[in-house]
N, C-alpha and C positions, 0 to 999 in steps of 0.2 A: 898297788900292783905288786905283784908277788916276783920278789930275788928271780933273776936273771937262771940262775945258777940253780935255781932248787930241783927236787928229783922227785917232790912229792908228786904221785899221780894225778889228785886232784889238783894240781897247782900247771900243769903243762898248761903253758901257752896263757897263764891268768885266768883257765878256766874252771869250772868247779863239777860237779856232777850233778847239778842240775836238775830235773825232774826224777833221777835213777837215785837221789839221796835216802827215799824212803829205801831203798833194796840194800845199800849201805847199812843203813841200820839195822834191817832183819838179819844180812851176815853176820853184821858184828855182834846182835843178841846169842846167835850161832855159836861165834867164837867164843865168848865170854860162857856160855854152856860147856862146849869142848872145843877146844881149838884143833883137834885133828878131825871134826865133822865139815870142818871147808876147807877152800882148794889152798892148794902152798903159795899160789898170790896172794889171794884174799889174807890168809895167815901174816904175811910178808908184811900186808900192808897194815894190818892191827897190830901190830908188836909195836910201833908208836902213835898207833891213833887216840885222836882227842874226841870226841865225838861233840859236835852243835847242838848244844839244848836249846841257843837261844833262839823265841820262837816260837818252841816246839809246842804244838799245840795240843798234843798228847798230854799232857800235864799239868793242860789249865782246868783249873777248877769252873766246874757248868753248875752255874746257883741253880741252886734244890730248893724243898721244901725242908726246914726244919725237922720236920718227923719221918724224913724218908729214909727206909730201910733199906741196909748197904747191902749193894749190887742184886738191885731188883728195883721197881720201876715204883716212883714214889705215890703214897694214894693220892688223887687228886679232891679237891675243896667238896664237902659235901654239897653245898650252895654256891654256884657260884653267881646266879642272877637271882636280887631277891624278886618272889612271887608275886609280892604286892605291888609292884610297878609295871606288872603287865595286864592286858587289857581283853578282858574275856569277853568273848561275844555275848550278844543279847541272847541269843536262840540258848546259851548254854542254861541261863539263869532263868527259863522259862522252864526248861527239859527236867531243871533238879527237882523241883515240889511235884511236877507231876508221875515223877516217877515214881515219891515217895506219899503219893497218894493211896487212893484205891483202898482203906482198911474194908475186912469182910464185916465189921459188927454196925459199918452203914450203908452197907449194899441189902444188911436180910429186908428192912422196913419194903425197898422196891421189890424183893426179891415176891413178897406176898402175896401183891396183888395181881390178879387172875386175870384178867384182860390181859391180853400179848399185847395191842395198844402201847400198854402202861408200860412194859416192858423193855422198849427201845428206849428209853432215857438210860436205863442200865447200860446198855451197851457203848451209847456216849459217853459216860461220867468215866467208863474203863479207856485207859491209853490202850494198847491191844485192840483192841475195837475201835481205836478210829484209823488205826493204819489201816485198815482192810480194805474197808471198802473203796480202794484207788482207784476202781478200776470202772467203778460209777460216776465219777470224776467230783468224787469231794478230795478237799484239800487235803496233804498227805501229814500226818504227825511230824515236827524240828526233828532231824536228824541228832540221835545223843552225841555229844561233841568226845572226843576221845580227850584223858588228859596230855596236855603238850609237855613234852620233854624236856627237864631240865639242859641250858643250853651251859658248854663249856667252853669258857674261853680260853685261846692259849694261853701258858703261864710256862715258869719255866721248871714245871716238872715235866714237862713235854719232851726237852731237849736231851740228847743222849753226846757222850764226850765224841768227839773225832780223834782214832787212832791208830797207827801203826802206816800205812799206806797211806789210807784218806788221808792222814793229818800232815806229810811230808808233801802230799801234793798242793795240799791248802800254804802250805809255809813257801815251796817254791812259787804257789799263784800272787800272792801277796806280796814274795821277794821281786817279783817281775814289774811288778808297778811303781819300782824305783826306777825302771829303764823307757827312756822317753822315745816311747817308738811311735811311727809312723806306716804306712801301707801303698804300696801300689799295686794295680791290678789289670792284666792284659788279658783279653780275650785270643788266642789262636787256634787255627786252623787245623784239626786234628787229623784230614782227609788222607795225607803223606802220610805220618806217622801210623796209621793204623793200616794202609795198603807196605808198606814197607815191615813192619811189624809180621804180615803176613806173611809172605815173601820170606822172612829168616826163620820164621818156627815151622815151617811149610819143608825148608831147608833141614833144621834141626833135627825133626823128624823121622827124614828119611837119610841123616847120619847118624850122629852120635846122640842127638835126644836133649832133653832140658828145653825150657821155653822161656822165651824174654819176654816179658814186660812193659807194659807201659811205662811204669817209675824206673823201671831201668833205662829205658830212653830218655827221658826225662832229667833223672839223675844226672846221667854223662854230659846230656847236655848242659846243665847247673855247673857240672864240676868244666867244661868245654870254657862257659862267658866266665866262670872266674876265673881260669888261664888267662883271658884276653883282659878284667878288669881286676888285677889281684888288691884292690882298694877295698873290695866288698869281703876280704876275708880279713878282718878286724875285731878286736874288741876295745871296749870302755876299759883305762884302769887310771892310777893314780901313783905319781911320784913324787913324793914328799907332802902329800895333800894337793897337789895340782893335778890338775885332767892330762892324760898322755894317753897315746892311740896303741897299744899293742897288734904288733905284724906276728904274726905266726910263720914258721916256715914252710909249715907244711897247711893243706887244705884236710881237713880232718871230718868227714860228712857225715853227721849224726841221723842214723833213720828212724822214725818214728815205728814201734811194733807194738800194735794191739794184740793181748792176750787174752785169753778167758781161764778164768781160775776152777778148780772143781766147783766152788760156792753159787757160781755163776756170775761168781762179778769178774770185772775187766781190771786187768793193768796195763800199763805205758811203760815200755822200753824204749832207749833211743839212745841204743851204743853206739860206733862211730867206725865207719873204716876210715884208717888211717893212711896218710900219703898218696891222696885219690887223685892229685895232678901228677902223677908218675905209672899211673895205670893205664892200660888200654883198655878199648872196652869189653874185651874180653876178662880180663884180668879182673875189672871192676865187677863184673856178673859175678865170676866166682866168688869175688871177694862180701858180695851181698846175701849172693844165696848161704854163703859159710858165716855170714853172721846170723842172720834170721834163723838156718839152721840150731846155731848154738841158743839163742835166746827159748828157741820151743823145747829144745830137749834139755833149759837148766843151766848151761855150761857157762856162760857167761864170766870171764875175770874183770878184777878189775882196771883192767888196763881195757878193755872193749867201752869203759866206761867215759874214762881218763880224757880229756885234753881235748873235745871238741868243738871245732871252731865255728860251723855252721850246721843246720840243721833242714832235715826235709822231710813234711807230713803231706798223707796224703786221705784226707778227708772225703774225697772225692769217692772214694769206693763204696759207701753207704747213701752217695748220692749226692750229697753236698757241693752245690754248685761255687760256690768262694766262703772261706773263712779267713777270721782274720786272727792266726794263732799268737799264741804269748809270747814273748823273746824273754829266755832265762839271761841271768846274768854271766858275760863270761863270753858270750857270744853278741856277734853284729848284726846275724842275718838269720830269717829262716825262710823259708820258702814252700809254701802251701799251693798244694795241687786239688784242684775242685775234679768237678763229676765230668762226664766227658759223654756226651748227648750233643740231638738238633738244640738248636733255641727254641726257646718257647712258645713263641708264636707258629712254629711251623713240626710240634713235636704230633699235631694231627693229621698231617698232608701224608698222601700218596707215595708211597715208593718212586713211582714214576711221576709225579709231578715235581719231587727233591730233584730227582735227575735232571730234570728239563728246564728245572731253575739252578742247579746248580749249588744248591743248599749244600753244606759237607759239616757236622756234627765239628763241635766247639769243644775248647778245655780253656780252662780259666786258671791263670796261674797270679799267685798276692806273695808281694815282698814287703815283707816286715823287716824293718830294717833300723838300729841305733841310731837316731837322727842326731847324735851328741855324734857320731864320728863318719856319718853317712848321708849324704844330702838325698833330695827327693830327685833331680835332675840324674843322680848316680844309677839309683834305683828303677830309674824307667828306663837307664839307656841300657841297664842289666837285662831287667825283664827284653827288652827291644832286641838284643842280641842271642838271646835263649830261643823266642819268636825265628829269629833268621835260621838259628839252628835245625829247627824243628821242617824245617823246610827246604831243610837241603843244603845250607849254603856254607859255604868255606868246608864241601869234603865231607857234611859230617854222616852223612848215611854211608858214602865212599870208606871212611875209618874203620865206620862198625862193620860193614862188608869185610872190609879186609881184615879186620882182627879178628869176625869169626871165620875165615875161610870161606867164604861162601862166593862160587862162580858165577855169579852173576850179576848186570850193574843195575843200581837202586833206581825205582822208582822217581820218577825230577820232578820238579813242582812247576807248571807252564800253565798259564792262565788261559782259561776255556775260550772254545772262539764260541761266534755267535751263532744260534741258531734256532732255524725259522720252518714252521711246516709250510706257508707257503711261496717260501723262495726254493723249498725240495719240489713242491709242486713244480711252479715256474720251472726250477729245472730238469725234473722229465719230461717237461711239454717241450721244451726246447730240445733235450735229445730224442726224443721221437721223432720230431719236428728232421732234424738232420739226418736220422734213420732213414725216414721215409722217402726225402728228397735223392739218395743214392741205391734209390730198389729200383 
């Protein structure tokens, strides 16, 4: 576990950088180009950095072929299935001598004789001639077999090296399976959260503008149960070679930011705002929407990177109903947000028949979580108290009310009463019934 006392960015709180280490290296290639082409963080923090090769899988050698030509794609085995252990149909070894039949210096002797009679043996003895006539229902000439293509198996001129991003990802996936983690998984009630939700952007609108989110609901409420259980913001570390629990002081909420590069491919950011249990939920919005902002337009330092304790993806928006994401090293928890739909058995029913049963669309939330410093009992009572959140309890639609200003009180969560078309019947036969009796 890393000094008490140290100032390194990567080291706050024991933790490291995590998935963001491939971006690390792209700056510091940067630096090491010009050091005044990145930011005077970035600068700040290279003037002692060491960088981690080990690992790196940038720079492992991917067996080749002996004769393959550098950087270009090696020739593949002329042979690589021999011919003679494969098994050619019958029809092929019929089709070859006839095709290579038919010479013209033994067709002239039939060609002679004068009688048309005599003639039609010529037209059998020619292949040509006996496909034709199909259509009088003699049997049609073997199909000529096509020759079959050499097959190629993989080998390893196939493989191509993983590097620069790919390969930092692959090194923190492989780093993660030194952390013995475990998962729980709660299904809740999204019905609040999305009529409340409504209610504040409805609000927003027609003030000042911006729109919340569901992950920001979400979020607060994450960053809400680890106020109440501050056990879950922990990590793994070691003192003197024995296991010890590092406490953070602060709750540092790493968010997950899928980007798309001009190439088309994607990458993962997952900076962190910092000091998320002294935020309001206002406070917390701006402080989300100011980091995502920074990530798309580039800006990102390395202190956005630095020091966080837990983390929150949110899979769910391409549809993914539960996942179960990796835990980096350096952290205890992360917290994965699935899709947010009916259940499946009822994602065919009726607008009006949901109503009348009472259906209300689901979100599925999975805590992953260091079981080396985090029991499974801890992790459901989290998830348990996120759940109460989300529905109202201890204030918490009341909070976001009042941090954004907004006049008006939330949505409450009160369990449906019962109801019956024919007890409405029964009861307008009964008020008619007392209508009638005072006419």
């Amino acid at each position: 576990m890393s000094a008490p006392g140290s100032n390194t960015p990567a080291n706050h709180f024991g933790g490291s950088f995590g998935p963001n280490e491939w971006l690390v290296d792209e700056m510091f290639e940067k630096y090491l180009a010009d050091p005044n082409s990145v930011d005077a963080s970035w600068g700040e923090f290279f003037a002692d950095y060491t960088p981690n090769t080990q690992g790196t899988l940038a720079r492992t050698v991917i067996p080749t072929l002996d004769n393959a030509p550098k950087g270009g794609t090696p020739p593949l085995p002329k042979k690589i299935v021999d011919p003679s252990t494969l098994q050619i149909p019958v029809a092929a070894t019929q089709v070859s001598p006839v095709a290579q039949a038919t010479p013209v210096a033994q067709a002239k002797p039939v060609a002679q004789a004068k009688p048309v009679a005599q003639a039609t043996p010529v037209a059998q003895a020619t292949p040509v001639a006996q496909a034709t006539p199909v259509a009088s229902g003699a049997t049609p000439a073997d199909p000529i077999v096509k020759p079959i293509p050499t097959l190629v198996s993989p080998s390893a001129s196939t493989l191509e090296p993983i590097r620069g991003v790919s390969a930092r990802v692959v090194q923190s996936m492989e780093a993660s399976l030194t952390v013995p983690t475990a998962t729980s998984v709660r299904a809740i009630p999204a019905k609040l959260m999305i009529d409340n939700r409504t209610v504040i952007n409805n609000h927003l609108k027609r003030s000042r503008g911006g729109k919340v989110s569901f992950t920001h609901i979400i979020g607060y409420a994450m960053i809400s149960a680890i106020r109440q259980m501050p056990e879950m913001n922990a990590f793994f570390g070691e003192i003197d070679g024995k296991p010890a629990i590092g406490k953070p002081e602060h709750i540092n909420l790493g968010i997950a930011i899928d980007l798309a590069k001009a190439d088309g491919s994607r990458q993962l950011l997952v900076p962190s705002i910092k000091g998320c249990e002294e935020l309001d939920f206002a406070q917390f919005w701006a402080s989300y929407e100011e980091t995502v902002r920074k990530a798309r337009g580039g800006s990102l330092t390395v202190e956005d990177f630095a020091g966080t304790t837990v983390s929150l993806t949110n899979p769910g928006t391409i549809g993914t109903v539960h996942s179960v994401p990796r835990l980096v090293q350096g952290q205890g928890l992360i917290l994965g947000v699935g899709a947010m739909d009916y259940p499946a058995e009822f994602q065919g029913a009726n607008e009006d028949t949901l109503a009348d049963l009472a259906i209300s669309k689901v979100i599925t939330l999975t805590s992953t979580y260091d079981h080396r410093i985090i029991q499974g009992a801890q992790s459901g009572d989290f998830l348990k108290r996120i759940h109460e959140l989300l529905l109202g309890e201890n204030g918490f639609y009341d909070e976001i009310f009042a941090a954004l200003r907004i006049p008006y009180v939330p949505i409450r969560w009160v369990v449906d009463m019962r109801f019956s078309k024919d007890d409405e019947v029964s009861k307008t036969s009964r008020v008619q019934e007392l209508i009638g009796a005072y006419r």
